[in-house]
C-alpha positions in Angstrom: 30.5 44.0 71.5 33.4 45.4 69.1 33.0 48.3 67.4 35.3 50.0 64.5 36.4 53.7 65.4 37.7 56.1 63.0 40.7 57.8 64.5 43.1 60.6 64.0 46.5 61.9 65.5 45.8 65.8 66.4 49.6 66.9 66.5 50.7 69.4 63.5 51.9 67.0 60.6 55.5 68.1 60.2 55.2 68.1 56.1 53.6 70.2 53.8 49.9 68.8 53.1 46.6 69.2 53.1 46.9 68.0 57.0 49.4 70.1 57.9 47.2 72.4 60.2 43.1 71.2 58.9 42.9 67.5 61.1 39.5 66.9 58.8 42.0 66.8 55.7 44.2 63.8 57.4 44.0 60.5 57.1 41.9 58.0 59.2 43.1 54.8 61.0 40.4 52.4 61.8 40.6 50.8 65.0 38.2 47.7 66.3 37.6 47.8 70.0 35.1 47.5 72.8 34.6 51.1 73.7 36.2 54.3 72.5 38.8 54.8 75.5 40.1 51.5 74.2 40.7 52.6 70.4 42.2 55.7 72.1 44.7 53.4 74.1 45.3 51.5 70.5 46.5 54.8 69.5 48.4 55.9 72.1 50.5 52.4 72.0 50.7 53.1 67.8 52.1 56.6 68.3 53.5 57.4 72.2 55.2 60.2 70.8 52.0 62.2 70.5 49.9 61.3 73.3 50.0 64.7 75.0 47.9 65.8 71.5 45.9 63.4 71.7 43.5 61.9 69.4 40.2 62.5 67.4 37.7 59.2 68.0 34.7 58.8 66.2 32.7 55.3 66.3 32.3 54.7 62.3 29.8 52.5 60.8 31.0 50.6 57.5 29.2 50.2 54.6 29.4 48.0 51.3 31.6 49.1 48.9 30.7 47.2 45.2 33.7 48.3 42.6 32.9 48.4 38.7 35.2 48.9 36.0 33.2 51.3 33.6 34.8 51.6 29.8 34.0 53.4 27.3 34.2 53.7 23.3 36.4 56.2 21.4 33.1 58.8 21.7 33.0 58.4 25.6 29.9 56.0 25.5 29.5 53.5 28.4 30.0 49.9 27.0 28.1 47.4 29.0 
């Protein structure tokens, strides 16, 4: 059974971020696979150059997300 994985490269970004040297600051990549060695691999294929830092792999569970717009009068009132 797939699963989705939440991954992240662990080498030092080379800009100045957020990223740069905190990994929980940096941006995901969501991988569907089998088992976690395998979103690993997906990884390692998507970025070669930074295989001997590896990678952070997490199995993530996704949720709903429902988006409303939300506007509001000249007094900061909700409009429905």
């Amino acid at each position: 059974m797939t699963k989705e994985y939440r991954c992240t490269r662990n080498a030092l970004y080379t800009h100045d971020c957020l990223g740069h040297d905190d990994i929980t600051a940096r941006q995901g990549y969501y991988i569907v696979a089998d088992i976690e060695e395998e979103a690993w691999q997906k990884m390692a294929t998507r970025f070669p150059e930074e295989v001997k830092d590896g990678f952070t792999v997490q199995q993530w569970e996704s949720f709903d997300v429902k988006v409303v717009e939300v506007t509001r009068d000249e007094d900061g009132r909700i409009l429905e």
